[in-house]
C-alpha positions as CSV (number, residue, x, y, z in Angstrom):
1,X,-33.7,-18.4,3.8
2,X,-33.2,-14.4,4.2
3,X,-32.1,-14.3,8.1
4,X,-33.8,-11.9,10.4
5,X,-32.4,-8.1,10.7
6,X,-30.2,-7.4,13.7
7,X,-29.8,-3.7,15.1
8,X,-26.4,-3.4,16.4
9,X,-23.7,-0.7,17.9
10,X,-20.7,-2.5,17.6
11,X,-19.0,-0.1,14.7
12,X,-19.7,2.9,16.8
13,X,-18.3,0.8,19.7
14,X,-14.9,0.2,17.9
15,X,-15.1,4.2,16.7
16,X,-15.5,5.5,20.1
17,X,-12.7,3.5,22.2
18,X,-10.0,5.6,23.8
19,X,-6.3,4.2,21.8
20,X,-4.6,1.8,23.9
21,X,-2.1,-1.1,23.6
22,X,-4.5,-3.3,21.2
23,X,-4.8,-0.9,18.7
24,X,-0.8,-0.8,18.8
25,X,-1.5,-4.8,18.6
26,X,-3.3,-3.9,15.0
27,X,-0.4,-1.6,13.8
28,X,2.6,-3.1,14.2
29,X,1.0,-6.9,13.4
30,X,-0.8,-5.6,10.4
31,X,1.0,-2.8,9.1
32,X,4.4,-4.7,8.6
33,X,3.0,-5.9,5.1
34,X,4.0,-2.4,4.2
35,X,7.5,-2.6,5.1
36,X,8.0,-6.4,3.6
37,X,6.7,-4.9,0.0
38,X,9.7,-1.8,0.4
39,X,12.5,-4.3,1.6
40,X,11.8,-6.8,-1.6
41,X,11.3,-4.3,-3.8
42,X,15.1,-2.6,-2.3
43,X,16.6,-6.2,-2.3
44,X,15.2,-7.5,-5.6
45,X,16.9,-4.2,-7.3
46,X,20.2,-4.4,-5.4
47,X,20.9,-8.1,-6.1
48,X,19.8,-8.0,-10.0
49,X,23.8,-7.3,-11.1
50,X,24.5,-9.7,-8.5
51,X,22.3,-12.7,-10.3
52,X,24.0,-12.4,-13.4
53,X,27.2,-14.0,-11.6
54,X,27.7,-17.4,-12.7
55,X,28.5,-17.7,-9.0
56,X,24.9,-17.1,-8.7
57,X,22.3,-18.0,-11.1
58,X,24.1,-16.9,-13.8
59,X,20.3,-15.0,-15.4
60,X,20.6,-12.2,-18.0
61,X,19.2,-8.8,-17.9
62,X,16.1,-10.7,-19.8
63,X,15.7,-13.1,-17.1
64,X,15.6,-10.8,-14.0
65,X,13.4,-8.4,-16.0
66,X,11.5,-11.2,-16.9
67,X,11.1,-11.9,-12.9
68,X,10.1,-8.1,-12.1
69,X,7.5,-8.9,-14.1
70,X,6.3,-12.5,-12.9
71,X,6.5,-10.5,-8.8
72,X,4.2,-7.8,-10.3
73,X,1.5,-10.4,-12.1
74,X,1.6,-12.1,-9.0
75,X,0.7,-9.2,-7.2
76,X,-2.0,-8.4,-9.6
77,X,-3.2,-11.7,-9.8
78,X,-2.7,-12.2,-5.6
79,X,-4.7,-9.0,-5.1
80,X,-7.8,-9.8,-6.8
81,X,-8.0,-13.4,-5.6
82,X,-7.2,-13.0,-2.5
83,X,-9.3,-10.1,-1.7
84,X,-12.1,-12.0,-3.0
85,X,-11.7,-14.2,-0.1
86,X,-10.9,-11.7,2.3
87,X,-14.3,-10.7,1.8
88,X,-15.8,-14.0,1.6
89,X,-14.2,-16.4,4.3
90,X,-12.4,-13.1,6.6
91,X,-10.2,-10.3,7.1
92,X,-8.4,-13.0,10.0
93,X,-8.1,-16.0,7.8
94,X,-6.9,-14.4,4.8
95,X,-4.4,-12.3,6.6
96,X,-2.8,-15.0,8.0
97,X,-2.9,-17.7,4.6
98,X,-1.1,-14.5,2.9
99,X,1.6,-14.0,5.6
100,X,2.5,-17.6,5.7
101,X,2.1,-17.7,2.2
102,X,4.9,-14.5,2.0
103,X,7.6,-16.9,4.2
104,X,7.2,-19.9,2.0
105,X,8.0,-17.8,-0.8
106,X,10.4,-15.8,0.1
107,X,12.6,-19.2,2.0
108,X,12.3,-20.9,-1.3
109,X,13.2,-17.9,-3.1
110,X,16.2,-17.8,-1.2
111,X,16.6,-21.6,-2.6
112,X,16.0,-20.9,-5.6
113,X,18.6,-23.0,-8.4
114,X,17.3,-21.6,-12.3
115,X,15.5,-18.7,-13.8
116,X,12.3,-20.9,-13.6
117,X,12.6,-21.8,-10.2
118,X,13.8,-18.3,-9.1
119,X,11.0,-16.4,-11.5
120,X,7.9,-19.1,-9.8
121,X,8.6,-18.0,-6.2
122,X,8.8,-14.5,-6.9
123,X,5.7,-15.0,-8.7
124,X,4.2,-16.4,-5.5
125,X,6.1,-13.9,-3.6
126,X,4.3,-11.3,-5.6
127,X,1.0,-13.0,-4.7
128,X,1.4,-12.9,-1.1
129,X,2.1,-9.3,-1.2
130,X,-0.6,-8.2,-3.4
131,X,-3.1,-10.3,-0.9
132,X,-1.5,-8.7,1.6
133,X,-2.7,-5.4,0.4
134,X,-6.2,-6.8,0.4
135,X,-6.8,-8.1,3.8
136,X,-5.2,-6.1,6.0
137,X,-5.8,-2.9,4.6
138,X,-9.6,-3.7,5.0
139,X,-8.9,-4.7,8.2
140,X,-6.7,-2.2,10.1
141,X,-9.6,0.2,8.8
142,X,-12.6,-1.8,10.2
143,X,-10.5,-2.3,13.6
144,X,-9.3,1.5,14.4
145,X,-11.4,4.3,15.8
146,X,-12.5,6.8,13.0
147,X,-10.7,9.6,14.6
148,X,-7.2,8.9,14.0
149,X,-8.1,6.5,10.8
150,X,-6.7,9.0,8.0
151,X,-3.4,9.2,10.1
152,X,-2.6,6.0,10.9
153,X,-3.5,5.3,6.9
154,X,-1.0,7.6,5.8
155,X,1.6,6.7,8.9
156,X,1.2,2.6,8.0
157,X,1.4,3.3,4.2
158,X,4.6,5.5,4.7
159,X,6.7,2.7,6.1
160,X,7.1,1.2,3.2
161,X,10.1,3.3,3.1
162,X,11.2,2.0,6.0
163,X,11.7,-1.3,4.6
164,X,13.0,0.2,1.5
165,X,15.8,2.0,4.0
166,X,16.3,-1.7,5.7
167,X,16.6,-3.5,2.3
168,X,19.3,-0.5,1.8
169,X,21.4,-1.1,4.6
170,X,21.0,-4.8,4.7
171,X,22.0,-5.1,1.0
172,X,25.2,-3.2,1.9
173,X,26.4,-6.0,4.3
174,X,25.0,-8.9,2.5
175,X,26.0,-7.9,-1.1
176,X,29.6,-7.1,-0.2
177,X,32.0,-10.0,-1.6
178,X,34.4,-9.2,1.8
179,X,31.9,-10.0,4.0
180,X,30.1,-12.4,2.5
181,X,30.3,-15.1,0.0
182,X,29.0,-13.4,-3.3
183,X,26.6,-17.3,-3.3
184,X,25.3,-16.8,-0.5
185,X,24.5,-13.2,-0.2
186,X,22.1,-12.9,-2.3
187,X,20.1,-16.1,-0.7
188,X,20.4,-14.1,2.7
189,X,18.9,-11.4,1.8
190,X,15.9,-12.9,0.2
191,X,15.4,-14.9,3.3
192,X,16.0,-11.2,5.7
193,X,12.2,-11.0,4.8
194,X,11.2,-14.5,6.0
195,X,13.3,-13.8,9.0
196,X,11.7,-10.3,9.8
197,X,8.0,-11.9,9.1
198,X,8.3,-15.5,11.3
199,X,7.8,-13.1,14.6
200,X,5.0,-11.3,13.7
201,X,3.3,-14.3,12.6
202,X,3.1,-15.2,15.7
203,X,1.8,-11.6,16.7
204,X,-0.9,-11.9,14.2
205,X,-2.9,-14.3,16.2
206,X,-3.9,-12.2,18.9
207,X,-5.4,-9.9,15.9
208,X,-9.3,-10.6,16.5
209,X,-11.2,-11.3,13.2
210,X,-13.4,-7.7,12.1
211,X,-16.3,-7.5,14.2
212,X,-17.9,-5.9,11.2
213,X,-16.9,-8.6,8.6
214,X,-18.4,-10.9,11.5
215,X,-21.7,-8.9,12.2
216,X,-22.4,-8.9,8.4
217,X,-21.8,-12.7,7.9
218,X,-24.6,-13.2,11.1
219,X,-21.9,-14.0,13.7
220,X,-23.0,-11.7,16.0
221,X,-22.2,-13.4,19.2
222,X,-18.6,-13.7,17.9
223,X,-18.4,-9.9,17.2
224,X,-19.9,-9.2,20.7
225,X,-17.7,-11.4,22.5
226,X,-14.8,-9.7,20.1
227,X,-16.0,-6.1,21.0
228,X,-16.9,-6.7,24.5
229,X,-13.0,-8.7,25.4
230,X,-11.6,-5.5,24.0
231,X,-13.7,-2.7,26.0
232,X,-12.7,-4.5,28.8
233,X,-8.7,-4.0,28.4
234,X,-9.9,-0.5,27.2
235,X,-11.2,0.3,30.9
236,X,-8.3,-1.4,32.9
237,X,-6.7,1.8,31.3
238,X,-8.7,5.0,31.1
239,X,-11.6,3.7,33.0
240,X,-15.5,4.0,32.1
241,X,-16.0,4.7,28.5
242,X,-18.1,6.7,26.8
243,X,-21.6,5.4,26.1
244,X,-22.9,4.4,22.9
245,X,-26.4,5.1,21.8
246,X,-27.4,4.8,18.3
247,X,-28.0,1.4,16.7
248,X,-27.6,0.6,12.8
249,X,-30.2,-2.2,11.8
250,X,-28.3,-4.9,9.6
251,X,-29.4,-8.0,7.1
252,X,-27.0,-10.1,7.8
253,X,-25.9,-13.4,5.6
254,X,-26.1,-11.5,2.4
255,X,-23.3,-13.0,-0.3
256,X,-22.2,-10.7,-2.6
257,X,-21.1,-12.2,-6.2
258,X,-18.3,-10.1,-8.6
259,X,-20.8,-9.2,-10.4
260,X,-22.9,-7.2,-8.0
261,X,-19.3,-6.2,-6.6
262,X,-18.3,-4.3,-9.9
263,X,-21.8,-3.2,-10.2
264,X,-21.5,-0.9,-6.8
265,X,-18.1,0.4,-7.3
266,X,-18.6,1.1,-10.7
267,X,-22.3,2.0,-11.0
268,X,-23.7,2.9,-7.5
269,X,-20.3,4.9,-6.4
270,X,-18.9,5.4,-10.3
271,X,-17.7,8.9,-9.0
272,X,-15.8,7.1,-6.2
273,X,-14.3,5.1,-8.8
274,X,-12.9,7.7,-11.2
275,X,-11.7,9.1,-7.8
276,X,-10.1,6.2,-6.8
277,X,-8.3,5.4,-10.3
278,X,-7.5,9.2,-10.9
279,X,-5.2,9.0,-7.5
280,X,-4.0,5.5,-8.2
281,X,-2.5,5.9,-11.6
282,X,-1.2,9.2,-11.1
283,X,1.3,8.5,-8.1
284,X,1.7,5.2,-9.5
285,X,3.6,7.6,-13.0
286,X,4.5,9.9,-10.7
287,X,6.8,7.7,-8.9
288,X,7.8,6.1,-12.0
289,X,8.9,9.1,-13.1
290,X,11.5,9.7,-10.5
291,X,12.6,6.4,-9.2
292,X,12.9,4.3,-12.2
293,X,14.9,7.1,-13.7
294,X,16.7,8.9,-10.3
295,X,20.0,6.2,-10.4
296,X,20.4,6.5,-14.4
297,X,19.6,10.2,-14.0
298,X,22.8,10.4,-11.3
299,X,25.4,8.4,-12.9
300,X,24.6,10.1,-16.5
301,X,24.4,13.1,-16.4
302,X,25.6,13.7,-13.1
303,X,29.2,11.5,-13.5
304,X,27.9,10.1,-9.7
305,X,29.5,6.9,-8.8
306,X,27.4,3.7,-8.9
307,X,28.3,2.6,-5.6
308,X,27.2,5.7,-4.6
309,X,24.1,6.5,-5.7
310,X,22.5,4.1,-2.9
311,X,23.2,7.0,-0.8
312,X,20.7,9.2,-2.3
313,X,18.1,5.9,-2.0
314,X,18.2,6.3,2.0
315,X,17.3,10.5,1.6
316,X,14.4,9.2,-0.5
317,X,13.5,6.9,2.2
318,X,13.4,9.6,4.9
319,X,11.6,11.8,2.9
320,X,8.9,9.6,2.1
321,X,8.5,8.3,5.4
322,X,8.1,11.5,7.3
323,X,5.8,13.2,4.6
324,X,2.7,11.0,5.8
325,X,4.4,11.2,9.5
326,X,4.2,14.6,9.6
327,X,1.1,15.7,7.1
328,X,-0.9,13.0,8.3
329,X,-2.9,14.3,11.0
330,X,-4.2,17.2,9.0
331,X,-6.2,14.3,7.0
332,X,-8.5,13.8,10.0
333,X,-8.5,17.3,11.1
334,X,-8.1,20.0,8.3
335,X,-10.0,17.4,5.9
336,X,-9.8,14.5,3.5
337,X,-10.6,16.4,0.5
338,X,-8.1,20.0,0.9
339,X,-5.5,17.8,1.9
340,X,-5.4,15.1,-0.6
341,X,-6.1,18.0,-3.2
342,X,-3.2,20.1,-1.7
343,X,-0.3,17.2,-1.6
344,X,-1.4,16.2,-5.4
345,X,-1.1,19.7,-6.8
346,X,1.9,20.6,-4.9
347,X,3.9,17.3,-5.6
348,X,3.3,17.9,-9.0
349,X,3.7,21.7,-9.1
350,X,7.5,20.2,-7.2
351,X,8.0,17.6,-9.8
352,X,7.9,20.1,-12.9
353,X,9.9,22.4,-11.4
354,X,12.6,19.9,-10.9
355,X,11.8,19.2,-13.9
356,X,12.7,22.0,-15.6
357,X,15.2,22.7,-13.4
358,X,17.1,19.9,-14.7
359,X,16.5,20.0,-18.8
360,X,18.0,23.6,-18.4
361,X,21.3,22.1,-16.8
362,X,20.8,24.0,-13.5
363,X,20.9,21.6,-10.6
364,X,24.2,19.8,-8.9
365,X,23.8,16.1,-8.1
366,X,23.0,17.1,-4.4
367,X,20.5,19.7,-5.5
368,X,18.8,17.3,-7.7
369,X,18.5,14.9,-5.2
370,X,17.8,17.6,-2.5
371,X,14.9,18.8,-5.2
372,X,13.3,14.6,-5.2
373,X,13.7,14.8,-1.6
374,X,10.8,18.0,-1.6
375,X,8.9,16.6,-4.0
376,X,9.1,12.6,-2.2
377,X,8.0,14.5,0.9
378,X,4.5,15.6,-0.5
379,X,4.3,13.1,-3.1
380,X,4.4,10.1,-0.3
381,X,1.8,11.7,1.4
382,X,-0.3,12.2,-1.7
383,X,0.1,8.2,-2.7
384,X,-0.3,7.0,0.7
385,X,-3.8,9.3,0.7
386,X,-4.9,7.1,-2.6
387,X,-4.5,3.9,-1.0
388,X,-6.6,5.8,2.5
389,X,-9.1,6.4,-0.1
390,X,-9.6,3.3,-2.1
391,X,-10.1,1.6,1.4
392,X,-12.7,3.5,3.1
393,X,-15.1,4.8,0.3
394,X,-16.7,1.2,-0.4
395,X,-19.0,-0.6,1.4
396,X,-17.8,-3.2,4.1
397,X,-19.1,-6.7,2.2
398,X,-17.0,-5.4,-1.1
399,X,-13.9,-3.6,0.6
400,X,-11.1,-5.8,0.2
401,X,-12.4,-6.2,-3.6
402,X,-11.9,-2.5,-4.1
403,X,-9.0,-2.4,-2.2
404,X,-7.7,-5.4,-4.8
405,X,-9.1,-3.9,-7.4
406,X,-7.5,-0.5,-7.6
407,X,-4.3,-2.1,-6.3
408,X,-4.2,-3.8,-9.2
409,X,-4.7,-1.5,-11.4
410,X,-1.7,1.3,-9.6
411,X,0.3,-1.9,-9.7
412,X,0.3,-2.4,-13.2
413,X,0.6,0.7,-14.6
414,X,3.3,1.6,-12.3
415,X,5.1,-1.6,-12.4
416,X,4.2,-2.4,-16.0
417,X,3.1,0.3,-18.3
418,X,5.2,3.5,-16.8
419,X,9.1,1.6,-16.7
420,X,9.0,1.0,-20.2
421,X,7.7,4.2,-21.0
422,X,10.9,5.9,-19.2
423,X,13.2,3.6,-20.3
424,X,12.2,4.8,-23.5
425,X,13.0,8.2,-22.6
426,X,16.4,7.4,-21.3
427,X,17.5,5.5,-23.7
428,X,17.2,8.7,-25.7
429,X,19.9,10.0,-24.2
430,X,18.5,13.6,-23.6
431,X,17.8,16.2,-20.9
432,X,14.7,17.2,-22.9
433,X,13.1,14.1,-23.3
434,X,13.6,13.1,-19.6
435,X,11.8,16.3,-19.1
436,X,8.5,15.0,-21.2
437,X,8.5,12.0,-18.6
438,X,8.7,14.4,-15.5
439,X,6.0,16.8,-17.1
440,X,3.7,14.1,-17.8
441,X,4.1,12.8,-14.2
442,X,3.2,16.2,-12.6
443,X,0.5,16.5,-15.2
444,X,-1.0,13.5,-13.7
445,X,-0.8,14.3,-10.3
446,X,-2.2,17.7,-10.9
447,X,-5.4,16.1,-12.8
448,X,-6.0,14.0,-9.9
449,X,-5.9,17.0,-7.5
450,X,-8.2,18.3,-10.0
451,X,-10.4,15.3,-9.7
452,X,-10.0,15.6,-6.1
453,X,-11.2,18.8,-5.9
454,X,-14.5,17.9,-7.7
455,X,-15.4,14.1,-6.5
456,X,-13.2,13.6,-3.3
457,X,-16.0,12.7,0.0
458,X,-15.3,14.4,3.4
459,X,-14.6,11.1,5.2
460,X,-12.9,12.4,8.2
461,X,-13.7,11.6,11.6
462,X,-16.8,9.3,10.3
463,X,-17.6,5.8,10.4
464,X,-17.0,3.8,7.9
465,X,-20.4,2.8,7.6
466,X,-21.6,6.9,7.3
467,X,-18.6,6.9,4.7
468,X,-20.3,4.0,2.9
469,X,-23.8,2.4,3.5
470,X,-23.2,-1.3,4.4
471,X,-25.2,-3.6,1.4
472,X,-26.5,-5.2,4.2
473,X,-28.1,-2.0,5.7
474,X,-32.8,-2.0,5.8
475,X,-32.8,0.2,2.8
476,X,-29.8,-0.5,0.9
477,X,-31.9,-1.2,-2.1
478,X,-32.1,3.0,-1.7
479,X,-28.9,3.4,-0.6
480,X,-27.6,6.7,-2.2
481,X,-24.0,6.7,-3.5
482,X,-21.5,9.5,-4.8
């Protein structure tokens, strides 16, 4: 039986809060999954040479590619099942299953004894990740004020590179035979993750479940006890807030099948869609195009030292990180749409320069890696603005799904599609067709700002529920979409 409407004010009570110490409670709890995906990603490609020891695992260059691939099906695979449930059973429940989930794994990675043991857990490792991504993406946008939402998007995605620049310095000391036992290395740095995660597990139950997911699944009393336990910190700090008049009127209690799920994204907001996939593949090729060729790239044609080329890893890392650091803010002040349109064009503009600047023999190996650095700076930004997109253009009952969803999809043709592809190229063993690879990478990215320019929605400093009509609004049946 279809339960009574409810008019509620609790979303533009969570917009309208002044920033204190809970929403750093939300940042640091949730946005770690960020940096856990850039430290096994780092780790996973510093230890391959080392798993080829018979000291070790003894795999071939088959096996461990073989495992790359079972972490990024799992991530696929983790993504779209777990964001189902995110949207079903909680942003809070699911958030906390994939976390513990990500420990498991990652311990009995470190345990691992054979290829099949080693290639199931990062399978499962993979998984955790990719649900990650799901939940508490939805989340950290349904639980921050509107105002600074584009910013602390961008900032949160960005630290993926600070785990990368952690997995860096950690594989450094673990990985170095004087140190440490080349068998046991390896296992430590797997389990650095584990290690890293067991505290904020413990963090991650003072994160209250989404008052919106609640209010939609008719737990209103929960969401106004939620809402009402958090104003009150909020005033021991700054006092009175401000008042909140406006109501929205809700149905709650309404399930919402796969089926009607793709019907919305790709029916009701298709142009939200093409948007969303148009960002998503592009940075996923445009990353592709520099960092699965950038070490290659430096001990080929550049003569640098192996050992030496992690160097240039940690400049990448700093790069990335401060692009959305520093271009962030403009997201929620200058504008969604300009600035997601001006760090796509210009990253891609950056990349075929470099480009070009390389086929014609013109750059040093610290001007080509000086040249990524530019082009990381703006092309971080531009990627981290995809996944800001993807996660506040859909309606709250579907958002984790659509967060999956095009996850997924960056996932695999970054991880799968776009390596093989530029291994191609490299294997060629020439300037010019390394060059096609970069040109086809800035091509993308400058079709997307194109696309951006045309479909991209002026989502700054709104609601997410003026963003997106919730399903459950009176006159969904009429709601219009874009």
């Amino acid at each position: 039986m279809a339960r009574p409407p409810i008019e509620t004010d609790i979303p533009l009570r969570l917009d309208r809060l002044p920033w204190f110490r809970f929403h750093w409670l939300v940042v640091f709890a949730l946005g770690i999954t960020w940096v856990l995906d850039g430290l096994e990603v780092t780790i996973v490609s510093a230890v391959a040479s080392v798993l080829e020891s018979p000291r070790t695992l003894g795999l071939s260059s088959t096996q461990i590619g073989a495992a790359a691939t079972a972490y990024l099906a799992g991530a696929i695979g983790g993504a779209l099942l777990f964001g189902h449930l995110t949207d079903r059973f909680g942003r809070k429940r699911l958030f906390l299953v994939t976390l513990s989930l990500y420990v498991a794994a990652t311990i009995m990675t470190a345990l691992s004894f054979n290829f099949a043991s080693f290639a199931f857990f990062r399978l499962l490792t993979g998984a955790a990740i990719g649900g990650e991504y799901a939940a508490i993406n939805s989340a950290i946008d349904e639980l921050l004020p509107a105002r600074v939402r584009g910013f602390l998007d961008l900032a949160i995605n960005g630290s993926y590179w600070l785990g990368t620049a952690l997995g860096a310095v950690l594989t450094l000391w673990l990985l170095d035979p004087e140190l440490v036992p080349i068998n046991v290395g390896f296992r430590l740095a797997f389990a650095a993750g584990a290690v890293l995660t067991m505290g904020v597990a413990l963090v991650r139950h003072y994160v209250p479940e989404s008052p919106r997911w609640l209010i939609l699944h008719g737990r209103v009393d929960e969401a106004r006890k939620v809402v009402e336990q958090v104003e009150a910190e909020a005033r021991k700090i700054h006092g009175e807030l401000t008042p909140v008049n406006a109501k929205l009127t809700l149905y709650p209690g309404r399930h919402v099948g796969y089926r009607e799920a793709w019907q919305v994204i790709f029916g009701r907001y298709r142009s939200r869609a093409i948007l969303g996939l148009s960002l998503m593949v592009a940075q996923a090729f445009f990353y592709n195009a520099i960092f699965f060729t950038y070490a290659l790239i430096l001990t080929r044609f550049f003569a640098v030292p192996p050992q030496h080329v992690g160097y240039s890893l940690i400049i990448f890392a700093v790069s990335n990180f401060m692009g959305p650091l520093l271009l962030g803010r403009l997201f929620d002040t200058v504008g969604r749409k300009p600035l997601i349109v001006f760090t796509y064009g210009v990253s891609g503009l950056l990349l075929l320069g470099t480009g070009w600047l390389f086929k014609a023999d013109l750059l040093t190996a610290t001007t080509q890696t000086a040249a990524w650095a530019l082009v990381f700076f703006f092309g971080s930004t531009a990627a981290s603005s995809a996944y800001l997109t993807v996660s506040e253009l859909f309606p709250v009952e579907i958002r984790a799904r659509a967060i999956a969803l095009f996850y997924a999809v960056g996932t695999a043709v970054g991880g799968l599609a776009a390596p093989a592809f530029f291994g191609f190229l490299i294997d060629r063993g020439s300037r010019d067709e390394v060059f096609v690879g970069y040109a086809l990478g800035a091509g993308l990215m400058i079709g997307a700002a194109l696309v951006a320019w045309k479909l991209a929605v002026a989502a700054e400093l709104r609601s997410l529920e003026q963003v997106a009509e919730p399903l459950s609004a009176k006159e969904h049946g009429h709601a219009s979409g874009r």
